[in-house]
PLY file of the C-alpha trace (Angstrom):
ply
format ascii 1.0
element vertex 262
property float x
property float y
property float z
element edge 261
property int vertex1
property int vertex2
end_header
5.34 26.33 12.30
3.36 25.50 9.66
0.17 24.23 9.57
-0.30 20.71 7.83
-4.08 20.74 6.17
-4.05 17.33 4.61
-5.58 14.92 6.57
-6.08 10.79 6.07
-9.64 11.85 5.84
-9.09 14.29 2.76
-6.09 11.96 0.73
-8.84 8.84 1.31
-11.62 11.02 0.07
-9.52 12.02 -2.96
-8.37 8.43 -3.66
-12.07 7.14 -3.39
-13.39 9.85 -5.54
-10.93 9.52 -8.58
-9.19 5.83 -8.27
-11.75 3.25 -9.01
-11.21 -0.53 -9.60
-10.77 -0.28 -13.24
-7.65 1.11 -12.37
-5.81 -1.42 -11.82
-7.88 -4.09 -13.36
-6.68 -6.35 -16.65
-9.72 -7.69 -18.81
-10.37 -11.26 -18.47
-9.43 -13.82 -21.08
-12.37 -16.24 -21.37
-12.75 -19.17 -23.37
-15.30 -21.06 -24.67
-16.65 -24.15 -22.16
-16.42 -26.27 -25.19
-12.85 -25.49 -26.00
-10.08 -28.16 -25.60
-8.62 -27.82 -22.51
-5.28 -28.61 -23.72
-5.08 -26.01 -26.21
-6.16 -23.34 -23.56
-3.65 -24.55 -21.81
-1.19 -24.24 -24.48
-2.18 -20.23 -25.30
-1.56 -19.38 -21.38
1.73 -20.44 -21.47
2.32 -18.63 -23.63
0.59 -15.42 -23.11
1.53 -15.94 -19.27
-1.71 -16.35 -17.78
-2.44 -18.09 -14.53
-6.36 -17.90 -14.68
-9.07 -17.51 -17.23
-12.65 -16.99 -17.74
-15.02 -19.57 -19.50
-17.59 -18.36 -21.22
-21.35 -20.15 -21.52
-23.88 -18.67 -23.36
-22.14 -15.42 -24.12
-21.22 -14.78 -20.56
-18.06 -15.47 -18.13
-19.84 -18.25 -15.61
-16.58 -19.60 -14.14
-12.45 -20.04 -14.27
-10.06 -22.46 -14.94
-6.37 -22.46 -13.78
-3.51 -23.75 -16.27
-1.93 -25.94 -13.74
-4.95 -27.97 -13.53
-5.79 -28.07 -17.27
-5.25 -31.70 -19.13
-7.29 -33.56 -21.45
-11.21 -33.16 -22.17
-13.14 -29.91 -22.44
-12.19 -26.61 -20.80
-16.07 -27.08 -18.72
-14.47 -30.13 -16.80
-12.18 -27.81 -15.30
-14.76 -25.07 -14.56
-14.37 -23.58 -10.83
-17.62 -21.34 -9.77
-16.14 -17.97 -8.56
-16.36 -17.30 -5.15
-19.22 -14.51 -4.89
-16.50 -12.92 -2.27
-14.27 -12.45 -4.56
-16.65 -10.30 -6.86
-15.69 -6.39 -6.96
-17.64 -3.54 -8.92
-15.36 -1.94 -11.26
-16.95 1.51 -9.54
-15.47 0.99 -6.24
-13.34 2.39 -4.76
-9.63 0.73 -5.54
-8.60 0.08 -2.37
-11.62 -1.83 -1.27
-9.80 -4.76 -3.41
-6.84 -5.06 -0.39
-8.82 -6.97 1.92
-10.29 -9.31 -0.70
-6.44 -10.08 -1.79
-5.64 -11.11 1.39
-8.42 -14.14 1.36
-8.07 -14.80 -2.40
-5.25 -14.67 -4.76
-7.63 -12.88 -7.25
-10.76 -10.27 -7.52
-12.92 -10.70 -10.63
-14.21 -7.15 -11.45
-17.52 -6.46 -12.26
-18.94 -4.43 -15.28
-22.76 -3.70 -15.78
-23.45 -6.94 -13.95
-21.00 -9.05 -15.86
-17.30 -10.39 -15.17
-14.99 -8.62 -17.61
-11.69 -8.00 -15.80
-9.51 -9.46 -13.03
-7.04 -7.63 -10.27
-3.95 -9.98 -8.95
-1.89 -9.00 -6.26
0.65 -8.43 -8.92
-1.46 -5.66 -10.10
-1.02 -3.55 -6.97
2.65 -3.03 -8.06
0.38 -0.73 -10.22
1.38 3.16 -10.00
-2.17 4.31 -8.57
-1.86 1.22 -5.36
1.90 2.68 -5.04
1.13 6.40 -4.72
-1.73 5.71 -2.26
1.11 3.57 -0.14
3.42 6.11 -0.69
1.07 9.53 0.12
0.33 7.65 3.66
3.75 7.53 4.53
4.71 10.73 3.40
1.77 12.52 4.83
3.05 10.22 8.62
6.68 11.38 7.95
5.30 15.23 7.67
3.23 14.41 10.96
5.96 12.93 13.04
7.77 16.52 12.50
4.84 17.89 13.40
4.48 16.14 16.85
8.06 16.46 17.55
7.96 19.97 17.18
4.91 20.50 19.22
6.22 18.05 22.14
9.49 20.04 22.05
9.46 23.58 21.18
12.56 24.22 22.45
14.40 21.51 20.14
14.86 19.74 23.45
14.91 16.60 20.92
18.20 17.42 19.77
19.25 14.83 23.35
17.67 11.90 21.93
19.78 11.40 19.39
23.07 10.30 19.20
25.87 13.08 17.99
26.53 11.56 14.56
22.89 11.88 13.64
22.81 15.39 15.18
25.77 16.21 12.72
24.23 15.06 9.91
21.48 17.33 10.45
23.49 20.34 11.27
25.45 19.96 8.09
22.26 19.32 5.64
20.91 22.34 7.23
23.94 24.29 6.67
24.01 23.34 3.30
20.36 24.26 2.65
20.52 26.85 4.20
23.08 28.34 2.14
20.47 27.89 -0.97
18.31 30.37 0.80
15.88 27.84 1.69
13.81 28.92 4.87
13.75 25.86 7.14
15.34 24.68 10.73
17.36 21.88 11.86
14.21 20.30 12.43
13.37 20.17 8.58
16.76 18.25 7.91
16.02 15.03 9.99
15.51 12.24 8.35
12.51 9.33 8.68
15.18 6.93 10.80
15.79 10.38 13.50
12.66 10.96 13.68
11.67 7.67 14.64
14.32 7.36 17.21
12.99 10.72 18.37
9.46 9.13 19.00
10.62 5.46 20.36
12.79 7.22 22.87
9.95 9.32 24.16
7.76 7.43 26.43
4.66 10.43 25.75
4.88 10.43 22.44
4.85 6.43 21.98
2.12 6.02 24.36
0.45 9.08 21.95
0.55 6.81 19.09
-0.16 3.32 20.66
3.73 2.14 20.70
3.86 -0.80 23.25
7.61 -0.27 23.91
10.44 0.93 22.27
11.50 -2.02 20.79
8.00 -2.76 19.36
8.08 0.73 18.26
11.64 0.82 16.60
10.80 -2.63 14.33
7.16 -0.94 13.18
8.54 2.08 12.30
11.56 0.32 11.00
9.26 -1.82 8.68
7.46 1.54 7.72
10.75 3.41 6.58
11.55 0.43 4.50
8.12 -0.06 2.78
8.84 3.91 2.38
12.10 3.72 0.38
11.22 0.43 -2.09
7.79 2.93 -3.09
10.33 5.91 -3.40
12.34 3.54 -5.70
9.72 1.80 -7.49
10.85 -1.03 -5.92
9.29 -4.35 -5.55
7.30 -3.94 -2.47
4.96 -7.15 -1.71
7.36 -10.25 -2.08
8.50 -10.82 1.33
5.62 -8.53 2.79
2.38 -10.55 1.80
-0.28 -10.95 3.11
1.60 -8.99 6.35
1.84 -5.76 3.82
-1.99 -5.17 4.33
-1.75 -4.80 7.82
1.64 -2.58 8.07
-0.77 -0.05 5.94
-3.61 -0.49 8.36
-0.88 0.35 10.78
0.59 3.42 9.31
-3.23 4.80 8.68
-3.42 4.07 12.64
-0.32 5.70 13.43
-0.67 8.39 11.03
-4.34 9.23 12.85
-2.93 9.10 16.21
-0.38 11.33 14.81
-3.04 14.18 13.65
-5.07 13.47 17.07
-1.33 14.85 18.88
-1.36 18.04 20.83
0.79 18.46 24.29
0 1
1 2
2 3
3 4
4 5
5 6
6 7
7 8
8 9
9 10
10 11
11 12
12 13
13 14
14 15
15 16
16 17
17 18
18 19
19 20
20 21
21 22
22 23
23 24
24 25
25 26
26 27
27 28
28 29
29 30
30 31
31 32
32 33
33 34
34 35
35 36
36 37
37 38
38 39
39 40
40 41
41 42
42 43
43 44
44 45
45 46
46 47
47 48
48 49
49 50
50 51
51 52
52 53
53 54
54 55
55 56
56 57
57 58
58 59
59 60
60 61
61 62
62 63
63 64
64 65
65 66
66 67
67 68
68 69
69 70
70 71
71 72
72 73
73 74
74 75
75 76
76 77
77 78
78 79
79 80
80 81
81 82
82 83
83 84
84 85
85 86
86 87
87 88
88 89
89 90
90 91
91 92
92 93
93 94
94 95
95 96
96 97
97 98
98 99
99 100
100 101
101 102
102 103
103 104
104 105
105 106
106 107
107 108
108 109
109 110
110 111
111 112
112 113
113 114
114 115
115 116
116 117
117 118
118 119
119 120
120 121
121 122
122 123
123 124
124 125
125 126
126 127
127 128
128 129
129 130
130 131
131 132
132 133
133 134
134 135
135 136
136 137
137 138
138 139
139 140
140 141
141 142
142 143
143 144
144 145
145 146
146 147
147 148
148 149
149 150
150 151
151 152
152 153
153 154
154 155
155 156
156 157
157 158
158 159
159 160
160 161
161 162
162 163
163 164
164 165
165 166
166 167
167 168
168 169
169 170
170 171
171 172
172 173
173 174
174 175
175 176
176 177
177 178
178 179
179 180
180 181
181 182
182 183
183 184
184 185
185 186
186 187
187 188
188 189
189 190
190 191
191 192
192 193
193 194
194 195
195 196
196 197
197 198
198 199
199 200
200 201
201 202
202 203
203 204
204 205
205 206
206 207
207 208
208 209
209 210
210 211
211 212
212 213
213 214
214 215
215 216
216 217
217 218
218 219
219 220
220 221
221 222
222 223
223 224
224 225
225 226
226 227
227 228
228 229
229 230
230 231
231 232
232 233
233 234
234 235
235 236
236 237
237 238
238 239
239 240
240 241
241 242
242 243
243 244
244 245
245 246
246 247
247 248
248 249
249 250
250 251
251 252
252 253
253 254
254 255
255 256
256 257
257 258
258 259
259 260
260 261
């Protein structure tokens, strides 16, 4: 059995080191406080913009939003930005996720001044999808690796049904048959092995599974989040602000997972 090295700890330390803020961050459009509002209004339709800066003595001091723009001066609109919503374009780029989920926008930070903004658009952005994406692979790899270890003997092959089992036995065949050094184990997929776990009252008390049926719709929700990243699919209509939390989950899961020895 091989040994699996890479840990939540090390893929988060990697991520931290090398995927800051300005990542995923688009400069802020500002405007002058004595512009026409209208006309601002007027340039983000048409460049698509849903907020912009206004700009007072050289510097970004507030935002508007184009649905509330009319007539007058773009400084009667002026909304101060919530000093929660601030982010340092240094940090870290997933210490934006929890400010997304109070505010529908982060204003990023630069040398002390506002010069970009991160939506929750923007984490449709390739580095947000391959840190989704390298948590759930790195659970899928542990699940194998608890299943294994909580049945040596490939005593799981009971738990699931004979049409599954099949499937397995004829991937492995065909792999196998491409010289490829694996077991029967290495040919289930993400849907067996959670079956596997659900129907295993050890292993879901292991990883803090209430009951089988709470445990088949969480993994169930994690296998799909899985497949839209695999398929650069939309994956946050339909999921927000609920998508933040199914990570938090699969980090939880995926640490009770590495924790696992019979």
């Amino acid at each position: 059995m091989k040994h699996l090295r890479s840990t939540l700890k090390d893929f988060r330390h990697i991520f931290d080191l090398s995927l800051t803020v300005r990542f995923i961050a688009e400069p802020l459009i500002s405007f002058d406080a004595q512009r026409d509002a209208a006309d601002v209004r007027k340039i983000m339709e048409e460049r698509e913009f849903d907020v912009v800066g206004v700009r007072e003595g050289g510097s970004i001091t507030g935002m508007v939003n184009r649905e509330e723009l009319g007539r007058g001066i773009l400084s009667g609109y002026k909304k101060r930005i919530d000093e929660d919503s601030y982010v340092e374009d240094w940090q870290p780029m997933l210490s934006v996720l929890e400010k997304l989920t109070n505010h529908t926008q982060v204003f990023v930070l630069a040398m002390g001044e506002v010069s970009g903004i991160v939506m929750r658009g923007d984490l449709q952005k390739a580095p947000v999808r391959m840190w989704f994406f390298g948590v759930l692979s790195l659970f899928e790899m542990q699940l194998l690796r608890i299943i294994r270890v909580a049945f040596p003997n490939e005593e799981w092959k009971k738990l699931l049904n004979k049409n599954r089992l099949a499937a397995a036995e004829i991937l492995l065949k065909d792999r196998k048959s491409r010289n490829e050094q694996i077991d029967l184990a290495d040919c289930l997929q993400f849907s067996d092995k959670r079956e596997i776990i659900i129907s295993d009252v050890q292993l879901r008390e292991a990883l803090g599974l209430e009951s089988k049926t709470k445990g088949k719709d969480l993994l169930g929700k994690l296998e799909r989040l899985r497949n839209d990243l695999a398929h650069s699919q939309d994956f946050i209509s339909g999921r927000w602000p609920e998508l933040v939390e199914l990570i938090k989950r699969g980090e939880q899961l995926l640490e009770a997972c590495e924790s696992y020895s019979h």
